[in-house]
N, C-alpha and C positions, 0 to 999 in steps of 0.2 A: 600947687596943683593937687588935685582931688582923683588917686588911685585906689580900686577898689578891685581886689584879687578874688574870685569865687572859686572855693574849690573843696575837696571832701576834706575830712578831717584825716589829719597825718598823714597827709597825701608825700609822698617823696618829690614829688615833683613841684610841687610849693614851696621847700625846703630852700631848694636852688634859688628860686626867685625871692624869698626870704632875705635870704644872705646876698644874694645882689643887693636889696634894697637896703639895709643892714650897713652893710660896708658903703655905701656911693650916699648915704645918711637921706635917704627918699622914702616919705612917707604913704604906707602901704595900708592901707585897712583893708581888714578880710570881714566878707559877708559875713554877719552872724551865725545863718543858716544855709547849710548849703542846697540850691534846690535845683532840682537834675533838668526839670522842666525849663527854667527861665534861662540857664549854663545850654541848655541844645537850640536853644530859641536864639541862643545871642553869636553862638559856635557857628563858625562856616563847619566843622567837625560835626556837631554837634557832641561835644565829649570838653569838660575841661582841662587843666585849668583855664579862665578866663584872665584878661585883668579889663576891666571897664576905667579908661579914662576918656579926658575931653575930648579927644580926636576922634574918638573909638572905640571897637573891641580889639584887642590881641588875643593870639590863641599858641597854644603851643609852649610849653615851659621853657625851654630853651631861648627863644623868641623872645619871648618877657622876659626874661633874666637878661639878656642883650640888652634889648629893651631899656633897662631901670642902668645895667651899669654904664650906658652912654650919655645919662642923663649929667651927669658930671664928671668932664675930662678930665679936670683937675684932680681927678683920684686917681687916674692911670687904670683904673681897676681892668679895662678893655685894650690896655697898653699906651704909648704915646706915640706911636704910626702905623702906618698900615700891615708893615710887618709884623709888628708885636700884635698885632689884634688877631692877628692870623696865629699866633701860636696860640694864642688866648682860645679861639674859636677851636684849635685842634686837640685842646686837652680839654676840653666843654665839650666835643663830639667823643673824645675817647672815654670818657667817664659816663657820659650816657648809654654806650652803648657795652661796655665791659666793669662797669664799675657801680652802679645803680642798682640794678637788679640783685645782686649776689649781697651787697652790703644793707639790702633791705629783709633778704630774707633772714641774717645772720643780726643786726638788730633788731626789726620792728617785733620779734617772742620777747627779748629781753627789755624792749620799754614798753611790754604788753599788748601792741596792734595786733598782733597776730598770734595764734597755740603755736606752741612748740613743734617744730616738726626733726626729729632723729634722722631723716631720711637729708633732708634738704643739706 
C-alpha cells in the first residue's frame, strides 16, 4: 500500500507517526515539499499533518499514528485486546497533552529548529 504523510519539516507531530510506522515496519513516504495550500485543500482542519492513502485522507497526528500501528496486529504495538489498547490510547493522550510541548521546547534549540530561549 502507497502512504504518503504531508507535513512541515520537524514537525513533532510527524515524529509520532514516524515511529508508529517505524515499529509496525509500514511504509511511509513524506512529500518532498511541504505545501500549506494542497495540506488545507485536502484537511477537513485545514491544518496538517496529512497522511494520503488509498481510502483517503487522515487528519490528526494521533489518528494517523493509530492509524499505521493497527495496520499490523501481529506487533502488539496497539496491545492484544481491547483493554491493552486502551492503556495504549491513555499514555498516547497523556504524552500529547503534558509531554509534547515541554519536550519540544527543551530539544528542538538543541537540534537547532528553534533559538534558544532562557526564559522557556
Amino acid at each position: 500500500m502507497s502512504y504518503t504523510l504531508h507535513t512541515k519539516p520537524a514537525s513533532h507531530q510527524a515524529f509520532k507517526i514516524l515511529i508508529a510506522a517505524e515499529y509496525n515496519g509500514v511504509d511511509v513516504e513524506i512529500a518532498e515539499n511541504f505545501d500549506a495550500a494542497k495540506v488545507a485543500s485536502l484537511s477537513p482542519t485545514g491544518k496538517g499533518p496529512i497522511l494520503e492513502t488509498p481510502r483517503g485522507i487522515l487528519f490528526e497526528s494521533n489518528a494517523i499514528a493509530r492509524f499505521l500501528a493497527k495496520i499490523r496486529s501481529d506487533t502488539g504495538l496497539m496491545g492484544q485486546n481491547v483493554f491493552e489498547e486502551a492503556e495504549v490510547d491513555s499514555w498516547v493522550d497523556f504524552a500529547a497533552r503534558e509531554v509534547e510541548l515541554p519536550a519540544c521546547v527543551w530539544f528542538y534549540p538543541v537540534a537547532g529548529y528553534m533559538p534558544f530561549n532562557e526564559d522557556a
